[in-house]
N, C-alpha and C positions, 0 to 999 in steps of 0.2 A: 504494500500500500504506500503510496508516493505521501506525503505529507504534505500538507496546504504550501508552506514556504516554497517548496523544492516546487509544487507544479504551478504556482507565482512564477517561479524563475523561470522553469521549461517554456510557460505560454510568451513572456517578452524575449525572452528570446528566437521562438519561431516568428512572433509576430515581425520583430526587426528585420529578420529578411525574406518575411512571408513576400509572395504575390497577390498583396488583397490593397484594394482600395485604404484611403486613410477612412471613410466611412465606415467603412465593412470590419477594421480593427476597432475600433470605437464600438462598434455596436457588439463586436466578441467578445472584449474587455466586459461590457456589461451583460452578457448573457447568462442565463442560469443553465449550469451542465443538466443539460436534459436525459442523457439517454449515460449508462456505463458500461464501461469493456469489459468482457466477459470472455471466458475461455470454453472454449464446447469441447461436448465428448469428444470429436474426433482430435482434439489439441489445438483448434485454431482460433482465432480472436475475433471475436464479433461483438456486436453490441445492443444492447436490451431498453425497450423504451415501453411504456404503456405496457406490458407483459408478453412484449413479444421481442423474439431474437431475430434479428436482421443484421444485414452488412458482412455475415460471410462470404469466404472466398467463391467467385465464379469457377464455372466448371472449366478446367484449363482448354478445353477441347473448344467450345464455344468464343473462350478470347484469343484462340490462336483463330478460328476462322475469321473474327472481324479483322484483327492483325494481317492476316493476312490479304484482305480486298482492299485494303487501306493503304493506297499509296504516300508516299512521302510528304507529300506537299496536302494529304488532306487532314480533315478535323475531328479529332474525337470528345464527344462530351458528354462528362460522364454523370451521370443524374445521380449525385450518393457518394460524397466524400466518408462517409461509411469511417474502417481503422484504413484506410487507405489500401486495403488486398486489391481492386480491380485497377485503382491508378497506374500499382508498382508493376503487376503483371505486364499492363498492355506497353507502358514504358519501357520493359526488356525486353516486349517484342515487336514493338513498332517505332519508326523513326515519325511518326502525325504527331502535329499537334495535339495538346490535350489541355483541356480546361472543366473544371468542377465546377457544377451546380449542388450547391449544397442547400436543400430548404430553409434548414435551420441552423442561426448561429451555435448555438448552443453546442451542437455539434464537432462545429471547426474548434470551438474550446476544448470541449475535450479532449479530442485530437491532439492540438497543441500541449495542453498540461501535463499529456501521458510520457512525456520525452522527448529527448531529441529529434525534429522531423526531416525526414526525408524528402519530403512533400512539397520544398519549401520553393523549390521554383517552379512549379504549377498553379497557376492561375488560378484564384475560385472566387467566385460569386453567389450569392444568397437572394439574389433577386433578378425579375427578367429587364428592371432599369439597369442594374448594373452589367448585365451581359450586351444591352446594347452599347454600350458601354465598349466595351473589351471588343466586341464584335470587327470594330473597323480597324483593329492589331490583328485580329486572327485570321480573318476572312480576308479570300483575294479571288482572283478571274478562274472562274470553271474550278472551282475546289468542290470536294464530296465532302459531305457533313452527314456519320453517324452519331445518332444517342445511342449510350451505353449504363443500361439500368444495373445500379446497384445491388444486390441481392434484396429486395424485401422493401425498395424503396417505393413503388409502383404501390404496395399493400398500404402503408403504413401516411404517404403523403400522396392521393389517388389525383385530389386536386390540382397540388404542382403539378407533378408529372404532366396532367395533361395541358396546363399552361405553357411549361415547358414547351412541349411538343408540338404546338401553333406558332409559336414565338420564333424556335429555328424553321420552321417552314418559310417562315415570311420573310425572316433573315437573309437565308438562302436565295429565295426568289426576289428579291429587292437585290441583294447583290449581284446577282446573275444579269437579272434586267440592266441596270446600271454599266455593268462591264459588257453589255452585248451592245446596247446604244455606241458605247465610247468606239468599242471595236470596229462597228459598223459601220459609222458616219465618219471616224477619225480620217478617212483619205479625204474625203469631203472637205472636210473643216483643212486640212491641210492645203487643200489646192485652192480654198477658198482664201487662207489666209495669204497664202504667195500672191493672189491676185488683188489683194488688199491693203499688203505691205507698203507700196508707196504713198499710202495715204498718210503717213506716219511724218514724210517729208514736209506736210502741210498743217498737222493737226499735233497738237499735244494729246498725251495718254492723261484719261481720267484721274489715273494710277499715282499722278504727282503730287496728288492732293492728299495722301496719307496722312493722317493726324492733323488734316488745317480746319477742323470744322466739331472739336472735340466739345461736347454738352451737347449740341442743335441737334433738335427733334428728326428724325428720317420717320417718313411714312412710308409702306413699300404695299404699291398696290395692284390686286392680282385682277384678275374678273372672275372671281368668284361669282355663283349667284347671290349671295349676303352685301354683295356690292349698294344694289339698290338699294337697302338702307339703310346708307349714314355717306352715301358718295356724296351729296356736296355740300356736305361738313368737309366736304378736301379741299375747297375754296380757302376754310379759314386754315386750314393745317397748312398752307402754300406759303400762308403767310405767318406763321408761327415754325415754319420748319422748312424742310426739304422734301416735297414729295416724289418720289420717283413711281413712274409709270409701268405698265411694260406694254411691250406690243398689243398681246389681245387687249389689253382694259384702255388703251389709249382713245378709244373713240365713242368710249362709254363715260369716258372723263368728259370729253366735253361735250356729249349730251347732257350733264347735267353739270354744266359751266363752269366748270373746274380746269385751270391752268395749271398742268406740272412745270416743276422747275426742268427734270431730268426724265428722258424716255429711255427706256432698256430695252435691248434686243441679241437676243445669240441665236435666232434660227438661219437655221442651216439650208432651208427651201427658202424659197422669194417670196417677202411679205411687203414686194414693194408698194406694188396694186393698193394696199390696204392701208399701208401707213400715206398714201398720198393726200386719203381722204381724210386724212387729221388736220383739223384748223390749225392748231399753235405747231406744225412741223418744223416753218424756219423758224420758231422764237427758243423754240424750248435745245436744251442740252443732248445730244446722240448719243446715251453711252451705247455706244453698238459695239459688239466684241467682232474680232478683229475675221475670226472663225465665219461671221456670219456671213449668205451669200451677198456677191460685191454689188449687184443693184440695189440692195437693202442699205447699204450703207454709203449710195452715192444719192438716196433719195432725200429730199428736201436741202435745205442752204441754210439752216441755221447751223452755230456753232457744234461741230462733232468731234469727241472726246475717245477716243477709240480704248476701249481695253480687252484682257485675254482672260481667258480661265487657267488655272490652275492644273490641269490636268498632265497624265504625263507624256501625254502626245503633244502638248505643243509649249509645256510650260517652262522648259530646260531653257531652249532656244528662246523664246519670247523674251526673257529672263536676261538674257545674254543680250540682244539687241537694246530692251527698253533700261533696264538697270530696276525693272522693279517683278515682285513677284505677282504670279496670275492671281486671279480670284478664286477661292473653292467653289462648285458651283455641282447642283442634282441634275435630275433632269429637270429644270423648272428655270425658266427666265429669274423667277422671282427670288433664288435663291442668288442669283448673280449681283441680282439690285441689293440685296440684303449684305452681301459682303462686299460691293462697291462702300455701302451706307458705312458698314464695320468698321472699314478699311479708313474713311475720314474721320473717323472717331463720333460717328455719333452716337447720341444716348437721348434720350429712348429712341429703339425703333420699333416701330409700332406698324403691324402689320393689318392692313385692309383688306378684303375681297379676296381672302387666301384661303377659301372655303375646303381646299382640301379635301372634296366632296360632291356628290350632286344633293344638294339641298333643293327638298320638293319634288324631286325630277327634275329640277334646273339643271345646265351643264354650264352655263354662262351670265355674264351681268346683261340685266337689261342695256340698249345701247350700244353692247359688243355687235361686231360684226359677224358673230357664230351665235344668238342670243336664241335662233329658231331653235338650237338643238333641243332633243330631250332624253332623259334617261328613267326606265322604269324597270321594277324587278321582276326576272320570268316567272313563268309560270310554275318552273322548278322550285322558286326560291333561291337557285343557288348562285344564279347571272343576273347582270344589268343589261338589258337588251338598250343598244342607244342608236337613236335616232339621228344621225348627223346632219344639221343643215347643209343644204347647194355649196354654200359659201365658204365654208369650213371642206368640204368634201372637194371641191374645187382647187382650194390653195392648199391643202396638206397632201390629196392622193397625188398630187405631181412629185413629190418625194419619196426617199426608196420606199417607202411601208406606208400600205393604204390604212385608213384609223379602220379600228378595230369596232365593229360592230355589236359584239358577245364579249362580256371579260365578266372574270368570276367576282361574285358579288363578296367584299370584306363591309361589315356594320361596326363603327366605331364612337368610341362616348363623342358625343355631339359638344360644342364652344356651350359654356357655362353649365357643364354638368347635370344634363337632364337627358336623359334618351341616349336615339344614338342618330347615326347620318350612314346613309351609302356613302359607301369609296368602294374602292379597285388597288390594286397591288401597285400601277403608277403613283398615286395618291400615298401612300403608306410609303414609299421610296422617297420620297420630298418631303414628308410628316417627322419621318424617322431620320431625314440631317435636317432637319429646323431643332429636332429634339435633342441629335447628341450637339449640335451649335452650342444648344444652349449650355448642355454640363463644359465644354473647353471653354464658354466664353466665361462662364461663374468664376473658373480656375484661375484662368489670362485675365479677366477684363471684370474683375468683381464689382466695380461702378458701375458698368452697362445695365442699364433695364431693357428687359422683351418683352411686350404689353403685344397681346393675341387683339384686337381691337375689330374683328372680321364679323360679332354680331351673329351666328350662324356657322355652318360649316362643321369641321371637326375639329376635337380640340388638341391640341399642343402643347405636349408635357414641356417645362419649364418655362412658358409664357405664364405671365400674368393676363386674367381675362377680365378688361374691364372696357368699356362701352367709349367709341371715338369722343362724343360729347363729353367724357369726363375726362378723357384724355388732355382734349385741347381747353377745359376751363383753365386751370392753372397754367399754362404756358404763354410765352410774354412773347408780343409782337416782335419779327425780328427783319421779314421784307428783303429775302435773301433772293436774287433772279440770278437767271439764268446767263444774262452776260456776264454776271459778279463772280460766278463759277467759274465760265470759261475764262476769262482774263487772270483768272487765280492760276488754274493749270498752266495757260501759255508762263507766267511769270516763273512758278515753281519750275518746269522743265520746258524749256523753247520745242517745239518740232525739233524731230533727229533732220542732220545734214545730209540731204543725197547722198554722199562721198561715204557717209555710216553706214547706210544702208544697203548700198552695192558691197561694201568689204562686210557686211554679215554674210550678203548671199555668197560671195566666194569662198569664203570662211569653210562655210555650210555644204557648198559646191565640194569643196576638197575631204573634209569627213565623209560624205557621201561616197565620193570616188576609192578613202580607203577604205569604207565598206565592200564598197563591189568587189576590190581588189582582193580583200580578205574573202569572199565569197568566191570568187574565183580559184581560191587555193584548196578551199575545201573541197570544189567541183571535179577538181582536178587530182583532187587525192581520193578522192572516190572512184572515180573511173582505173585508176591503178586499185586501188583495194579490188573493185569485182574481177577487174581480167585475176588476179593472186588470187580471188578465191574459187574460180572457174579451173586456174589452172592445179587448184591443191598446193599453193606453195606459200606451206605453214610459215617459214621465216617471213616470209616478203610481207603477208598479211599482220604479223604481229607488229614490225617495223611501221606497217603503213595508217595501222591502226594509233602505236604512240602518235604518229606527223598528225594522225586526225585532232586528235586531244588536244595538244598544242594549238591547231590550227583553230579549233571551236572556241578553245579561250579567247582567241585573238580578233575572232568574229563578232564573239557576244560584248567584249572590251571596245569594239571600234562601234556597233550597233547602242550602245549606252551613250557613248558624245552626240547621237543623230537619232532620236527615238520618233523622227519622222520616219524613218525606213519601217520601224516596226510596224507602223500604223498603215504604213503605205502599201508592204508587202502581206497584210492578215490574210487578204480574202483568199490570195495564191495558196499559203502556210498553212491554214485551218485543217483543211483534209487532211494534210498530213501528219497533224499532230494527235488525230482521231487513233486511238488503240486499234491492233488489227483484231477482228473476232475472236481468233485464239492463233494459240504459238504452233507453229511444228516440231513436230517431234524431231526433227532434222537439225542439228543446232547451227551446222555450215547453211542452211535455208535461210535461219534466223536470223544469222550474220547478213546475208547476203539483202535480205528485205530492210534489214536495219538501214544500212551502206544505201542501198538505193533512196529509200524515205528522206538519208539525210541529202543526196546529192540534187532529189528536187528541193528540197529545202533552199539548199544552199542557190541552186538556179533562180529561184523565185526572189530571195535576196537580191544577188544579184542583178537581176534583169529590175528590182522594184528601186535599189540606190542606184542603177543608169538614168531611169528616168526622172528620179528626184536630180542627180547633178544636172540634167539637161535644165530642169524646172527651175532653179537656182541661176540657173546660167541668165537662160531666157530672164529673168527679172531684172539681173543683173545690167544686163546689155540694154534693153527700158529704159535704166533708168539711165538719163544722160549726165554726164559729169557737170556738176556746174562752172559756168565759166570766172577762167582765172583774168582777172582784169591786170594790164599793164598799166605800169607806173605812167603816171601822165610828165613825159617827156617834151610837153613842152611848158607844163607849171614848172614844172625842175629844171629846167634851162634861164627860167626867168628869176627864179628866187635870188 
């Protein structure tokens, strides 16, 4: 029997270099040890709660088979921090990630006070907020995600569990969606951006304005349906703060007479048509990112303010040209406008018409230009069948992917806590980074307020939910326009120099060309690998296999300085990186499919950074040098 002292000592010192939130220690510290270790007949350590024994060992035969379907790069998580027998196992026999859900702290106290832990770099969690949490470290592109039930946890905590169990669903498919969008459209956005770049020669980036605009209220407004009512209470917020727009709510804004300061936009299809018919177009601010298509962002003549996302297909390079870094951004305009707002320092920003939701069967604000849609629940229960208007069907299905007609119905707690609201898994994808925003910005930005101000909709863990009217009583006139913005930008950072921007594209031009090059060696060391293994000439193939390894370092090294290529080469790559059905039994077969899979690999590389250096070239050459004036040689003869 451990003595109170000694498992004081045991519990701070696991907790000190536990993997648990500072929350999560806080609330172990006060938990009461629920459940105790107990030794079973057969000799092994389990633990007893309510009169029942649970958290013995798994049957070894069942955690070698999940071990075994578990490739390296995927997630295992294990429902039942339990004496930790299923962790230790699957840890000596997989190289996945792993991370505990633990229900109860009480638990992890135990645990901790029993002795020195082992434990102690595995991740756990006691709640499904804090896994979202953890989520955006663990999770990445096309990862497999098993649950891994504790012995007797399923009996004993029936509720978790199946909370759990919806939570990684959604997780999974929010991230999946997210990484297929990026993967998809990134060649897009990339040739979008090339064809955009010299706007940069004329316009200052939004992006200069970091921290110049620290307390002033940002309003960020979506087209929600809850738009219509409290939109033009955005009249007074225009003049108490900053309101920024985005594309669909722009024309619903000033239906009901509302002037933004700042319009937003990152679509990737042409919304030029549509922004034409916006009255305040040459007054108001363009933040248009830089990605979006080039008629979108040569439409109207007011002051345009260019900036980029964050992402890691264009944010390296962007980074390197502008000297500042991208925006974080979902799939939602309104998350771009929210971290432009961030990014200036403002406080509060208070979000409008971010319904996150079809509220009613609404899909959009009265005003919008998509306002005909609608959205109702099938007859299953289990879909939102939606009705898309002309208008909306017209300007999106000219992009890769026509809107989605059928998508599975998710019902979530409704803005001010009563009910609930339809969503969709897109909606839950932008829910869920407005939510984890808010725990980094608590962390980073503990002055920042996020007041949820939408009226409607679904609501939004870490916002404050209170009504735009009481929002805007206490805030003090401030009368901040949209020239005052622009001329703030051009002052912080002038337009880059032609002469900059052609020596990025060559910069960029030459990474490119060492990719190909590097791609060209592996092609070429592949084609000797198969004649060696055709011919059976075991020396030659081990030889040619070190030169491959070598050579893929030197591929994946020169492809990280140019993660255009990545984005540019996916749709070629993807097939190939698809598992074949199953292996032969032939191991020289094995080999020989390996070698090939990677020699189109390496072609598709290739042939994907020829055509980026050409892409770079061509901009390059565009842009003309600007002229170098000579000395006035007859002022200097007369002086």
């Amino acid at each position: 029997m451990i003595s109170a002292e000694l498992a004081a000592r045991f519990l701070e010192h696991n907790l000190g270099d536990a993997r648990l939130s500072e929350e999560l220690k806080t609330l172990v510290r006060g938990a009461t040890r629920s459940a105790q270790i107990v030794e079973t007949e057969a000799g092994l350590l389990g633990l007893t709660e309510r009169g029942q024994l649970f958290a013995t060992a798994h049957q070894e035969l069942a955690l070698f088979e999940i071990a075994k379907r578990a490739t390296d790069d995927a997630t295992l998580v294990i429902f039942g921090l339990g004496v930790g027998h299923t962790v230790r196992q699957l840890r000596a026999l997989t190289a996945a990630r792993l991370a505990v859900f633990e229900p109860d702290p009480g638990i992890v106290r135990t645990h901790f006070e029993s002795g020195p832990s082992d434990l102690r770099d595995v991740p756990i969690v006691c709640s499904i907020h804090e896994l979202n949490q953890l989520w955006t470290r663990l999770s990445h592109a096309n990862q497999s995600v098993t649950l891994v039930v504790t012995p007797g946890y399923s009996q004993l905590f029936p509720e978790q569990a199946k909370e759990l169990g919806e939570a990684l669903s959604q997780l999974v498919q929010r991230n999946n969606i997210n990484d297929a969008t990026h993967r998809l459209r990134a060649r897009v956005w990339i040739q979008d951006l090339l064809a955009n770049v010299d706007l940069l020669a004329e316009h200052p980036s939004f992006l200069a304005l970091a921290g110049k605009y620290r307390g002033v209220p940002a309003f960020i407004v979506g087209a929600g349906p809850s738009l219509g009512k409290n939109g033009k209470l955005l009249a007074d917020a225009a003049q108490k703060g900053i309101v920024f727009a985005v594309n669909s709510s722009a024309r619903a804004l000033a239906s009901y007479g509302v002037e933004p300061q700042v319009l937003a936009c990152m679509e990737s299809i042409d919304v030029s048509h549509l922004l034409e018919e916006v009255p305040y177009l040459d007054r108001v601010v363009r933040a248009f990112s830089l990605t979006a298509h080039p008629r979108t962002l040569r439409t109207g003549s007011g002051p345009l303010l260019p900036v980029f996302e964050g992402i890691p297909q264009v944010g390296g390079p962007m980074q390197v040209l502008l000297g500042f870094q991208g925006l974080p951004v979902a799939g939602s305009v309104s998350t771009l406008a929210f971290s432009l707002a961030q990014r200036l320092g403002c406080s509060p920003i208070v979000l409008v018409g971010q319904d996150l939701a079809y509220t009613d069967g609404q899909t959009y604000a009265p005003g919008s230009p998509y306002a005909e849609s609608r959205a109702r629940r099938s007859a299953d229960g289990e879909h939102l069948e939606l009705d898309w208007s002309d208008a909306l069907k017209q300007t999106h299905n000219h992009g890769t992917h026509k809107m989605r007609e059928r998508e599975p119905l998710r019902e979530t707690a409704a803005w001010g806590g009563t009910g609930t609201v339809y969503s969709t898994l897109g909606f839950t994808a932008v829910r869920g980074w407005f939510e984890f925003a808010s725990i980094v910005l608590a962390d980073e930005c503990p002055e920042l307020r996020l007041v949820n101000a939408t009226e409607g909709g679904a609501r939004i863990t870490g916002f404050e939910e209170q009504s735009l009217a009481d929002v805007l009583a206490d805030l003090p006139i401030r009368r901040i326009t949209a020239r005052e913005l622009s001329e703030a930008a051009r002052h912080a950072a002038p337009p880059l120099s032609i002469e900059r921007i052609r020596s990025w594209c060559h910069e960029y031009a030459g990474l490119a060309r060492d990719v190909r090059q590097a791609a060209r060696r592996i092609r070429r060391l592949t084609e000797v690998a198969l004649s060696a293994l055709k011919a059976g000439n075991a020396p030659q193939v081990v030889r040619n296999f070190s030169k491959l390894e070598h050579a893929e370092l030197a591929l994946r090294r020169a492809v990280a300085r140019i993660p255009f290529v990545d984005a540019w080469a996916h749709a070629a790559i993807e097939p190939e990186n698809k598992p074949p059905a199953q292996l032969s039994a032939d191991d020289q077969e094995n080999a020989r499919r390996s070698v090939t899979r990677e020699q189109h690999i390496a072609s598709a590389i290739e042939t994907a950074a020829r055509e980026l250096e050409t892409e770079l070239e061509l901009v390059r050459r565009a842009l003309r040098p600007e002229p170098v004036h000579a000395p006035d040689e007859v002022e200097s003869a007369t002086m």
